[in-house]
ZANUVO-307009 format. One record per residue (C-alpha): residue in one letter; x, y, z. Coordinates in steps of 0.02 Angstrom, whole numbers, padded with zeros to 5 digits, always signed. Example, Ala and Ser with C-alpha at 12.3 -4.5 7.8 and 13.67 -1.06 7.14 Angstrom:
A+00615-00225+00390;S+00684-00053+00357;
end
This chain:
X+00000+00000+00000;X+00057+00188-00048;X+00067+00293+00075;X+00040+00472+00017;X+00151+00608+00028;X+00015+00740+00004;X-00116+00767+00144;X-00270+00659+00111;X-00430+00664+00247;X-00568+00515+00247;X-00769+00556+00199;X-00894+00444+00220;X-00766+00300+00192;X-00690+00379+00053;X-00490+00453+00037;X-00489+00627-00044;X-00319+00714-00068;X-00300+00872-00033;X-00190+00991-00131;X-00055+01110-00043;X-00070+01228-00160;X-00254+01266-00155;X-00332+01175-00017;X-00438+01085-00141;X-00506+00896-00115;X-00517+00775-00247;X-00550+00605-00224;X-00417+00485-00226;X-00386+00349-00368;X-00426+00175-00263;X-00579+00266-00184;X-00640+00286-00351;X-00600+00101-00385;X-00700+00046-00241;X-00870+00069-00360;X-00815-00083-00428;X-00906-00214-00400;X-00831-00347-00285;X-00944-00508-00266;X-00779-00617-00213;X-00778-00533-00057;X-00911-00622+00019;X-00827-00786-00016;X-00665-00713+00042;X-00736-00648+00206;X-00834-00834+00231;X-00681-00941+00196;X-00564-00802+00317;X-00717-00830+00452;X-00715-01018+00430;X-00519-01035+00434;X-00509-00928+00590;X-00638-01044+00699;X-00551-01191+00642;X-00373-01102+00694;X-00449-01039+00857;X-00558-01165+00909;X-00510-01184+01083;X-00522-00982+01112;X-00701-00994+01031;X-00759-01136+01140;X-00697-01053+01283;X-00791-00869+01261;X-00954-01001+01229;X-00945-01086+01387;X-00929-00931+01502;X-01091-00891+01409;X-01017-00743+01290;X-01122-00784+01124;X-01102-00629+01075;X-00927-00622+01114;X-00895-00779+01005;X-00970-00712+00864;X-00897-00533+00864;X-00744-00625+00878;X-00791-00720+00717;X-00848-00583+00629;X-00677-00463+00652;X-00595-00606+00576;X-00592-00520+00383;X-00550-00350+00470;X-00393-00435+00559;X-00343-00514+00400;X-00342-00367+00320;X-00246-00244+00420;X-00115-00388+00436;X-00108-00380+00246;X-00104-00178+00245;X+00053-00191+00380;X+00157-00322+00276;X+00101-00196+00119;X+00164-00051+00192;X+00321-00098+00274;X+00374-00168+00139;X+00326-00024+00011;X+00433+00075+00111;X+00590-00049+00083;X+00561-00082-00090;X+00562+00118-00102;X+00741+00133-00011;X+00820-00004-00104;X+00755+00088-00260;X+00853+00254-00211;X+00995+00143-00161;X+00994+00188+00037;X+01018+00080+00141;X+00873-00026+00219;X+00939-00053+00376;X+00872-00197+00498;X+00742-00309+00438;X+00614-00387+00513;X+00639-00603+00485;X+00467-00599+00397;X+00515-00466+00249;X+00684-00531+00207;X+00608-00652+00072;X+00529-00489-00004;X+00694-00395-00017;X+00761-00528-00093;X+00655-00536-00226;X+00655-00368-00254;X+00856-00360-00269;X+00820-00511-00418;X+00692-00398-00504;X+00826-00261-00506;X+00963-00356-00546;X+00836-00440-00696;X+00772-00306-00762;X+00884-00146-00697;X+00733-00019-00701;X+00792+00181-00723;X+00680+00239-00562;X+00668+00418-00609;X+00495+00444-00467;X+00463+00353-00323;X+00299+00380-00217;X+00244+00503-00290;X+00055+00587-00298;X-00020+00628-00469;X-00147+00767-00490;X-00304+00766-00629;X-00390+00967-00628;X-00478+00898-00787;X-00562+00749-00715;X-00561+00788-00540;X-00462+00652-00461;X-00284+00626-00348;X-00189+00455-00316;X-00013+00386-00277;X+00085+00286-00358;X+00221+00178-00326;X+00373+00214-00456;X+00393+00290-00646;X+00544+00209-00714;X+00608+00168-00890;X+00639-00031-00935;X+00705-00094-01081;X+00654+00077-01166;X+00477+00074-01096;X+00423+00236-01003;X+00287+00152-00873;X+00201+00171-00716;X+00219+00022-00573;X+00116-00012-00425;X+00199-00171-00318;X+00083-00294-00240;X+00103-00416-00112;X-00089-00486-00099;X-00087-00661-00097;X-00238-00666-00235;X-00127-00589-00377;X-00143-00463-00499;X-00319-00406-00533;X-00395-00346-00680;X-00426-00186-00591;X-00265-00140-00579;X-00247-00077-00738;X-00368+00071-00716;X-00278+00151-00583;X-00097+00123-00689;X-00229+00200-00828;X-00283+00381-00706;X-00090+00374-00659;X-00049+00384-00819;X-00167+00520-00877;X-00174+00638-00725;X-00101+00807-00762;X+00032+00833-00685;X+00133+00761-00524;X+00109+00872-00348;X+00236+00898-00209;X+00199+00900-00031;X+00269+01108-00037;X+00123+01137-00185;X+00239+01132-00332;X+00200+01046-00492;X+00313+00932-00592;X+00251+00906-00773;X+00171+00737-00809;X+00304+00614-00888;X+00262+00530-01062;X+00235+00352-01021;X+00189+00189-01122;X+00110+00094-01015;X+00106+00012-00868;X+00162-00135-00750;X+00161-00224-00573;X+00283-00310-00469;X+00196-00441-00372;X+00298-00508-00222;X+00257-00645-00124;X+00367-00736+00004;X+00362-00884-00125;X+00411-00793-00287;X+00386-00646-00404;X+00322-00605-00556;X+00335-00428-00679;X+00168-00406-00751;X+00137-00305-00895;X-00015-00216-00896;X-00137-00129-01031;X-00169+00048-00962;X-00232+00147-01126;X-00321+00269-01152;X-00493+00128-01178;X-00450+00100-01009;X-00421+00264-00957;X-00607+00293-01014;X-00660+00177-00919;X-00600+00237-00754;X-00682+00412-00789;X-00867+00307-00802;X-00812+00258-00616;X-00778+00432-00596;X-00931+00483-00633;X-01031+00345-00539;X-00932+00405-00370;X-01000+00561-00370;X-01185+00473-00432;X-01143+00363-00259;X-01114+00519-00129;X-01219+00631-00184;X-01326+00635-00361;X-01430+00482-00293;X-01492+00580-00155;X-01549+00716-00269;X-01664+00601-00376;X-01805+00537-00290;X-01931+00678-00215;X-02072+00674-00097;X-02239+00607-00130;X-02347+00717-00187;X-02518+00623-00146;X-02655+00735-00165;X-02755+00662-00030;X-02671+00723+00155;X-02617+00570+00238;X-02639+00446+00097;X-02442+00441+00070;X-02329+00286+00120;X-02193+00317+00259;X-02041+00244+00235;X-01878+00258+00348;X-01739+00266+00226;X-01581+00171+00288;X-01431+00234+00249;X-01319+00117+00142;X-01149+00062+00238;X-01005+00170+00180;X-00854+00081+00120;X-00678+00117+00218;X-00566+00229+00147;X-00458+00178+00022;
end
């Protein structure tokens, strides 16, 4: 995971950037992503609940017999939420070497568990020697209305291309190449002090995907089809928080007291990306 260098504040469980130039907000790239829809996440979040009661059984039946019910199953259900932000740690701490060894500096000490992952990294350098010329940087879109970071711009084997590393154990997702896409088409690259660096000319994109049992480079398609794509889920983000509760008016029942009255629950908003 990307940790931006630019200020970014969380909205109704989205990420918006906001710029030091101008104080504007502008929502950020894997926000946008998020109106995706994701119907393997129920069957992830079932098989991470199962394999953690199977794991923990002896915790489980021991909340259950002091008569915790409820206990057990909020246990059970924080499961996913666990999972995840053990997935986000390993993510970010390694981001953060991948980005020294990049520049060169030294990584210092290591914890056991993210050696394998500098390894691999050091064989993807010495396989492909990549000319980093950003690192963790934050891209900027006026036209479309729309921030993100990204991981490294580097040129490889002649190839100008955006790269976003991944260490999820379910791979490379098709996904991916819409945000490589709004990198790649943003307007320009912002600096925590407000300056602007012209956007670089790029021909595409790719991922480094790093597991502790291998790695693979993955090239990916982020044209400008793609690009178009991404701007549809632009638009439907802003359809999401706040043209779909513009749409539907009161009923206008000519007969006082005839109307229906229905509560309107709010839809659960999605954590910030």
């Amino acid at each position: 995971m990307t940790t931006p260098k630019i200020n970014t504040i969380s909205r109704g469980g989205a990420r918006f950037y906001v710029s030091p130039e101008t104080g504007a907000k502008a929502p950020g790239v894997t926000s946008i992503l998020g109106m995706l829809p994701k119907p393997f996440l129920q069957h992830w979040a079932a098989k991470v609940v199962a394999t953690y009661a199977i794991e923990n059984l002896g915790d489980l039946v021991g909340i259950a017999l002091r008569g915790d019910q409820a206990g057990a199953i909020d246990y059970l259900k924080g499961a996913p939420r666990r999972d995840t932000a053990k997935a986000a740690e390993t993510g970010s701490a390694v981001h953060d070497l991948f980005e020294k060894m990049a520049k060169g500096e030294p990584v210092g000490r290591v914890h056991p568990e993210y050696r394998v992952f500098l390894d691999h990294f050091e064989e993807f350098l010495k396989e492909f020697s990549p000319e980093f010329v950003f690192l963790e940087e934050t891209v900027w879109s006026e036209t479309w209305d729309y921030a993100g970071s990204f991981d490294a711009y580097a040129i490889i084997d002649g190839e100008k291309v955006f790269l976003d590393w991944k260490t999820t154990r379910s791979g490379v997702h098709p996904e991916v190449a819409l945000q490589l896409a709004a990198y790649r088409f943003a307007d320009y690259i912002i600096r925590p002090d407000g300056s602007r660096v012209p956007q670089p000319p790029s021909t595409g994109g790719g991922v480094l995907h790093v597991r502790p049992e291998g790695w693979s480079f993955v090239p990916v398609k982020a044209d400008e089809a793609t690009f178009e794509v991404f701007k549809v889920l632009r638009q439907v983000f802003d359809w999401d928080r706040i043209t779909k509760e513009t749409v539907v008016g009161s009923p206008i029942n000519r007969v006082p007291g005839s109307g229906l009255t229905v509560k309107r629950t709010a839809a659960p908003r999605r954590a910030a990306a």
